[in-house]
C-alpha positions in Angstrom: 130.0 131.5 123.6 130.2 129.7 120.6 127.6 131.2 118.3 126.9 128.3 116.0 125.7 125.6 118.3 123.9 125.5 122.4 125.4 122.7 124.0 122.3 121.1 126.7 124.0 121.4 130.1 121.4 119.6 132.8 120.8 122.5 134.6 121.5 125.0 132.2 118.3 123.7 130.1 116.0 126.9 130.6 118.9 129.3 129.6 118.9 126.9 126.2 115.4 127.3 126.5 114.6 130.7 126.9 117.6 132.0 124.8 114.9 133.6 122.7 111.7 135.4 122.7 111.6 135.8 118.8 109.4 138.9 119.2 106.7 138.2 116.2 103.2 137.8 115.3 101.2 134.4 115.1 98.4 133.6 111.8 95.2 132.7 113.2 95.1 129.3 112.7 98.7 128.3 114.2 97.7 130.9 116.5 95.2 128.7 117.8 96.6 125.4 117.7 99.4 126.8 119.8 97.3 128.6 122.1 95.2 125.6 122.7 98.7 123.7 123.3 99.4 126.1 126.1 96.0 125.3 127.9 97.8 122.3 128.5 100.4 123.6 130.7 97.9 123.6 133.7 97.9 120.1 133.7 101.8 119.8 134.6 102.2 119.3 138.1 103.1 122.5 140.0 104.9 123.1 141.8 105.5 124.4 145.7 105.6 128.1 145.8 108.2 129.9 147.1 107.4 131.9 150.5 106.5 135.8 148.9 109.5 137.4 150.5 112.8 136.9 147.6 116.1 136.8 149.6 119.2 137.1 147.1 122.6 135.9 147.9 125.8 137.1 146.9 126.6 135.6 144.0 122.4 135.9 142.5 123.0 139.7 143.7 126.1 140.1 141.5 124.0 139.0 138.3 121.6 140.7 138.7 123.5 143.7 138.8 125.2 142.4 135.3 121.6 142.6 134.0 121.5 146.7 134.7 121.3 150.0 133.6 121.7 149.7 130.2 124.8 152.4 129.0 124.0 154.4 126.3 124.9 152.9 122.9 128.3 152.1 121.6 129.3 154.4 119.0 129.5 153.1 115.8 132.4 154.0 113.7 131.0 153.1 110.0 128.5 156.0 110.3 130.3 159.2 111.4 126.3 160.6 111.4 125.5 158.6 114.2 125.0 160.9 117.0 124.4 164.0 114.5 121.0 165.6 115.9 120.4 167.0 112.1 120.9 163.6 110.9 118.8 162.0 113.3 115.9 165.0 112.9 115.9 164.0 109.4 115.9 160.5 109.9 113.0 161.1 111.8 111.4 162.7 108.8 112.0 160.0 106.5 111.4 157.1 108.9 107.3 158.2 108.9 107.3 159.6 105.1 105.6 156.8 102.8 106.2 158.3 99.8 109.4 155.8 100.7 107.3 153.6 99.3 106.2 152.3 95.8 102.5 152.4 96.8 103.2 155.6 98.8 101.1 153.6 101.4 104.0 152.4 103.8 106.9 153.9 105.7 109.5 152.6 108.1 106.2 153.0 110.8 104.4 150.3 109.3 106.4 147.7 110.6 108.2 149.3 113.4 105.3 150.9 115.0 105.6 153.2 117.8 102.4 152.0 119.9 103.4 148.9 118.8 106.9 148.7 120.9 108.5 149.5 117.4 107.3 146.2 116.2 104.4 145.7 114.1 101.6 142.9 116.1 101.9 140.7 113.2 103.0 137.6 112.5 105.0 138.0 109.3 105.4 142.3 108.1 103.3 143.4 105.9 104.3 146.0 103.2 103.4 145.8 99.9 103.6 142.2 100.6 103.5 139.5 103.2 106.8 138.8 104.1 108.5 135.3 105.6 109.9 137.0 108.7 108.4 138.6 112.1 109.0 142.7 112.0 111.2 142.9 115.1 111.2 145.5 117.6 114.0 148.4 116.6 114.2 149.7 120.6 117.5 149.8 122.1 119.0 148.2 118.4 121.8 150.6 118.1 122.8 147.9 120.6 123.2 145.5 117.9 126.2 144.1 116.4 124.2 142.5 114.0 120.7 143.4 112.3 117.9 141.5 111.2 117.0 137.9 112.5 120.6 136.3 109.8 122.3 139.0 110.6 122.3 139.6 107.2 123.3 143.9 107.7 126.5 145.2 110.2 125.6 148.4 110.7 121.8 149.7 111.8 122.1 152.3 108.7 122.9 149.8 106.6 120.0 147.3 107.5 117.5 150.4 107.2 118.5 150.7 103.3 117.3 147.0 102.9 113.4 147.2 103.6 113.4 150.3 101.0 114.7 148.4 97.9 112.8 144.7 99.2 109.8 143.8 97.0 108.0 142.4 100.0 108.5 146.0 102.4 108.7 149.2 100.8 109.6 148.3 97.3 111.2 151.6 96.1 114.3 151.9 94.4 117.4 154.1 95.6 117.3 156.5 92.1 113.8 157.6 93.1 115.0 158.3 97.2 117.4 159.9 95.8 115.3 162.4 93.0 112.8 162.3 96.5 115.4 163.9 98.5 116.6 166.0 95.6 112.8 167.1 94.5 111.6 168.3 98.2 112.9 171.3 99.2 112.4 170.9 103.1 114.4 167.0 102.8 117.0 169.1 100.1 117.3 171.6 102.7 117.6 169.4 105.6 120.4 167.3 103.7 122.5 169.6 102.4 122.4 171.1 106.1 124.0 167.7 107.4 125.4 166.1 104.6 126.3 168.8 102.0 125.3 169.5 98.5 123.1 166.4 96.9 124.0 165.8 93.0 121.8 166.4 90.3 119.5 163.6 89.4 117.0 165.3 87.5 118.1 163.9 84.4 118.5 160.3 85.4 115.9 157.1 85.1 113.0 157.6 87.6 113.5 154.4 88.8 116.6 152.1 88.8 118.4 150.5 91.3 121.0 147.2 91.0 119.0 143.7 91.0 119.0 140.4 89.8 115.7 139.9 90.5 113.6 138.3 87.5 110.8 141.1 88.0 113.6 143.8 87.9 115.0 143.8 84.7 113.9 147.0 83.5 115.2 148.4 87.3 118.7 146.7 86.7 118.8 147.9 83.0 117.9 151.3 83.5 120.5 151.1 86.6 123.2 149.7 84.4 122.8 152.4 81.9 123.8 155.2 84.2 127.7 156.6 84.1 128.9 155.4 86.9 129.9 158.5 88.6 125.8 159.0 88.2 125.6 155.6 90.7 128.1 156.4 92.8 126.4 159.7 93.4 122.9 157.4 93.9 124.9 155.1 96.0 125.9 158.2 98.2 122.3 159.9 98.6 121.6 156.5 99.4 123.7 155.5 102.2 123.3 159.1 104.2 119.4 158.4 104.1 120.3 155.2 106.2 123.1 156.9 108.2 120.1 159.6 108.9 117.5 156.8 109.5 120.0 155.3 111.6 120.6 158.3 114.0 116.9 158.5 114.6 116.5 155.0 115.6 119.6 155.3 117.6 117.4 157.8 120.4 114.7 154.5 120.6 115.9 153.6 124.0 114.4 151.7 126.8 116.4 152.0 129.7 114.3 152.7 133.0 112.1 149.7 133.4 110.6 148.2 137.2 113.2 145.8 137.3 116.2 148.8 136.3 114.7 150.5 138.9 114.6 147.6 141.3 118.5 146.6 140.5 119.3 150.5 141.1 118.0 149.9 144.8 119.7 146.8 145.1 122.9 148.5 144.2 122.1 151.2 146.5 120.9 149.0 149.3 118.0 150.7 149.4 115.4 148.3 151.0 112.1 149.9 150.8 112.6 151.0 147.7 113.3 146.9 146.8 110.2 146.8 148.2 108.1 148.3 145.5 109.5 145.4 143.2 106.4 143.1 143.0 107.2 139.7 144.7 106.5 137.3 141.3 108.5 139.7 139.9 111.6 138.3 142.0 111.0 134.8 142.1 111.1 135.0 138.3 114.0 137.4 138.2 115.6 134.3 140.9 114.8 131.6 138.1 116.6 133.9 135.6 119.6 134.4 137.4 119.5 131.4 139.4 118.7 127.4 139.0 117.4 128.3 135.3 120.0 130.2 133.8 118.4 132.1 131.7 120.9 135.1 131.2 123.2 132.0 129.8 122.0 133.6 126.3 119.9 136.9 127.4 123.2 138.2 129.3 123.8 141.6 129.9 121.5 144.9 130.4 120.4 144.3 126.9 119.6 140.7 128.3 120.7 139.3 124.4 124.0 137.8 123.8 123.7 138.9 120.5 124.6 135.7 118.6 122.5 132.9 116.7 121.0 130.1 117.9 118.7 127.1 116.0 116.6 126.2 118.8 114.2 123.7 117.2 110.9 126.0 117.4 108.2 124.8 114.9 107.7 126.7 112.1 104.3 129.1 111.5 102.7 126.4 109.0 103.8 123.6 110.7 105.8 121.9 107.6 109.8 121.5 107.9 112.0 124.3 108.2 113.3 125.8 104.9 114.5 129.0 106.3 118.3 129.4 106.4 118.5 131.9 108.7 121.9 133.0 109.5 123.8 130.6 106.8 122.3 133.1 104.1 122.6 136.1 106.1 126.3 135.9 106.8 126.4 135.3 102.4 124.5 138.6 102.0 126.1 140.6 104.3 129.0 140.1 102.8 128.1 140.7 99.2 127.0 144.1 100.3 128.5 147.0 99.3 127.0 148.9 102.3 128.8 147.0 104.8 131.3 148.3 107.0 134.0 147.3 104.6 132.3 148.7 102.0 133.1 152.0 99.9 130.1 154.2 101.8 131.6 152.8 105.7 133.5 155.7 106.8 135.6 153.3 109.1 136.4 150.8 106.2 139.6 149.2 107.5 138.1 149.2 111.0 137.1 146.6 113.5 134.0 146.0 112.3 135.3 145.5 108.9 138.0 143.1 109.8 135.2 141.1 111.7 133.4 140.6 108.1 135.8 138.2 106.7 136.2 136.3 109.4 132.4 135.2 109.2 131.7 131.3 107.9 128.3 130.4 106.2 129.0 126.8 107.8 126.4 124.0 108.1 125.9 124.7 111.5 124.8 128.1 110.9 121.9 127.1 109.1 118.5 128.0 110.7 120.2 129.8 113.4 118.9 133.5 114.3 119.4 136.1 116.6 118.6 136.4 120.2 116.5 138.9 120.5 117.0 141.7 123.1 114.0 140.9 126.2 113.4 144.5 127.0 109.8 145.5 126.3 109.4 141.9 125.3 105.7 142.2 126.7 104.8 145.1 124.8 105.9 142.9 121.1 103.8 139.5 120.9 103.9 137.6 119.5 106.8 135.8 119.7 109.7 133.9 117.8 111.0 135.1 114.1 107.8 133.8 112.4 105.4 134.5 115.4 104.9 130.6 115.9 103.4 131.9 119.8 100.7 134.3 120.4 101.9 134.9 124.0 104.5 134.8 126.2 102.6 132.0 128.1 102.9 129.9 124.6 106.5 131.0 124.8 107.0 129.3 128.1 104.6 126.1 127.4 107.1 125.0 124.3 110.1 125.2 126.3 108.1 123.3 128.8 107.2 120.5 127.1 109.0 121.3 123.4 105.8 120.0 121.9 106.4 120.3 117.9 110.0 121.1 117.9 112.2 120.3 115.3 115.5 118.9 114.7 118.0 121.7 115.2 120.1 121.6 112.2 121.3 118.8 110.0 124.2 117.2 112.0 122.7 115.9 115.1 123.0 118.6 117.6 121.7 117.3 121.0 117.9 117.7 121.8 116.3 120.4 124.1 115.2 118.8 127.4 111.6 119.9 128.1 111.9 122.0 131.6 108.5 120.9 132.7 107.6 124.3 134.3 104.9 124.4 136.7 102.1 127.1 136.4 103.6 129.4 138.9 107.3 129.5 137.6 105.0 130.2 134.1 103.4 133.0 136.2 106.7 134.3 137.6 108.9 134.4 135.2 105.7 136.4 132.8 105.8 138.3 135.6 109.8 139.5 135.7 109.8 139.8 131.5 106.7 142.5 132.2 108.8 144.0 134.9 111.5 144.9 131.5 108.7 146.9 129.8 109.6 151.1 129.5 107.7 153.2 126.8 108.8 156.0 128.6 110.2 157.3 125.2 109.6 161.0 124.8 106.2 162.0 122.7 108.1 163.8 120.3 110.1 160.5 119.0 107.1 158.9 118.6 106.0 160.7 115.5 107.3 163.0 112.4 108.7 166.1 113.1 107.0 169.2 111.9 108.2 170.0 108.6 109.4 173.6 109.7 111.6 171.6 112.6 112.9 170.1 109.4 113.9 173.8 107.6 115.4 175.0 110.8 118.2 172.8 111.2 121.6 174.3 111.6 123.9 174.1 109.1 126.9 172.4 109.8 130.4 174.0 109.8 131.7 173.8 106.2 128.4 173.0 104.8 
């Protein structure tokens, strides 16, 4: 599919449509606008009903089966730490510690909340500032080729070292993770278990880190001060704290949902078990699959095609787009010296690397983002990358009568068609994207490890 534009196709529309459910948080007042839009919906004509008993054909049966189980993630060759359980214990550790933060107020856990769905219920994160972007959910993203709403990261441990050095998230620098690390003796202890001995930064700047930022200076100056084997050891603390962070979020699955459990009977020809499946449930999961399309763009068991899309959606304070989206992000991602061609990827000639340069910040990229994955979609509103839509009602209502949209792009791309949904497709399809909600993640993901879990990791063979 081509990833830089989403050709209108008659009856393809609601696949256009629906190819994302920016999971996000709405501000009160374009909260309320929108939701007020969406009381409108009920004045569309609706339409029949179909009978409650779902029959599925062949060729709806064989998509639905496309849509499920979801297989455990694909390994990622840039971070050889991946599916290290001392790695992801200590990821663990780090992911809820706020002293990675400036303020020592915020931690990984503020924006990707565990009761939350791993998102955050707001509208644009909050850290030590407001940010422009929706805090997206971090279930099943080991999933990902690429990571945040541009793109702008390749690997998940490389977007985790991005929120820690941002001014607007945790707003620390990599010297003082690294003296952190160094300085605690259960992290010390726990990294030299996985990753080996750490380097002595005792003697070096308490904070510095490489920026151009014009509220930096004294950060990039102390940075540029430092030998450089004294960076490159920073630069190394650094990147194993994201390939730890990364092995942790890799066990954030969701994977047995109603409607996985409902395609396992359907594969198994199991009808009474098809039975517990509730009715609305199907004629949604029909509209998917069938006459709408949707899976056009959420395709697959992680129901995302994983690629960017401008789909016109008004933006949070109702004034013209200005955010480039994916145009920027495929800029950054390649400046970064944490990307999988990079000096810390430990597959730096691999696929992934390869598929770097082959990226083009093109006009038509700009204000694209990524299709979000629609598994525990329910649990994340609101919805879209700046949380334009309180609900996934408001979701549906735009798509239905694409009341605010904007152009999508600069170069004339073809308009979304409004699908004019009734009030029970609206309910129905709600109804299937509930049926993708699992929070059936074990208790003891959901919080920090005790710190003496921490001390009793194994050490690794050579270690």
């Amino acid at each position: 599919m081509d990833a830089h534009r989403v050709p209108m196709l008659g009856s393809c529309a609601l696949a256009v449509a629906v190819l994302t459910f920016f999971a996000s948080a709405s501000e009160p007042r374009a909260q309320a606008a929108i939701s007020s839009a969406a009381a409108a919906t009920s004045n569309l004509a609706s339409r029949a009903m179909p009978p409650p008993g779902v029959e599925f054909d062949a060729t709806m049966r064989g998509r639905i089966l496309q849509q499920s189980p979801l297989p455990a993630p694909p390994k990622d060759p840039t971070n050889r730490f991946a599916d290290d359980e001392n790695a992801a214990r200590f990821g663990q550790a780090l992911f809820f510690d706020t002293r990675l933060s400036k303020n020592g107020l915020h931690s990984c856990a503020t924006c990707h909340d565990p009761d939350k769905g791993f998102a955050d219920g707001r509208s644009l994160a909050e850290g030590a500032h407001v940010g422009r972007r929706h805090s997206p959910s971090i279930y099943n993203s080991a999933h990902q080729r690429w990571l945040f709403w541009d793109g702008r990261a390749d690997s998940a441990w490389s977007q985790a070292l991005q929120p820690i050095e941002n001014e607007l998230e945790l707003d620390l620098d990599r010297v003082a993770v690294a003296r952190l690390v160094a300085g605690d003796s259960v992290l010390r202890s726990a990294y030299t278990r996985t990753f080996g001995a750490i380097a002595d930064v005792s003697k070096l700047p308490a904070h510095a880190k490489p920026t151009t930022s014009a509220g930096e200076i004294d950060l990039a100056n102390a940075w540029n001060a430092m030998e450089a084997a004294e960076r490159e050891s920073v630069n190394r603390v650094f990147a194993n704290v994201g390939k730890s962070l990364a092995a942790y979020e890799r066990l954030l699955t969701s994977t047995t949902s109603a409607f996985d459990r409902f395609a396992s009977a359907l594969r198994r020809d199991d009808a009474e078990a098809q039975k517990l499946y509730p009715d609305a449930a199907k004629r949604g999961l029909a509209l998917f699959v069938g006459k709408a399309n949707c899976r056009l763009c959420h395709a697959g068991p992680l129901f995302s095609d994983g690629e960017f899309h401008n789909i016109g959606v008004p933006t949070l304070d109702r004034k013209p787009p200005r955010d480039p989206g994916r145009r920027e992000g495929i800029e950054r991602l390649q400046r970064d010296p944490f990307n999988a061609a990079g000096a810390f990827s430990d597959d730096p000639e691999g696929e992934h690397a390869r598929e770097i340069a082959q990226l083009a910040a093109t006009a038509d990229t700009w204000g694209q983002f990524r299709t979000p994955s629609l598994r525990n979609v329910a649990r994340t509103a609101p919805y879209m990358h700046q949380g334009q839509f309180a609900t996934l009602g408001d979701v549906l209502h735009y798509y239905s009568t694409l009341e605010g949209t904007v152009p999508a792009g600069h170069h004339g791309e073809q308009v979304m068609k409004a699908l004019a949904l009734g009030t029970g497709e609206i309910a129905d399809i709600e109804a299937f994207l509930e049926s993708l909600t699992d929070e059936s993640l074990p208790k003891a993901l959901r919080a920090p490890p005790a710190r003496a879990s921490i001390e009793d990791l194994p050490r690794r063979a050579g270690r």
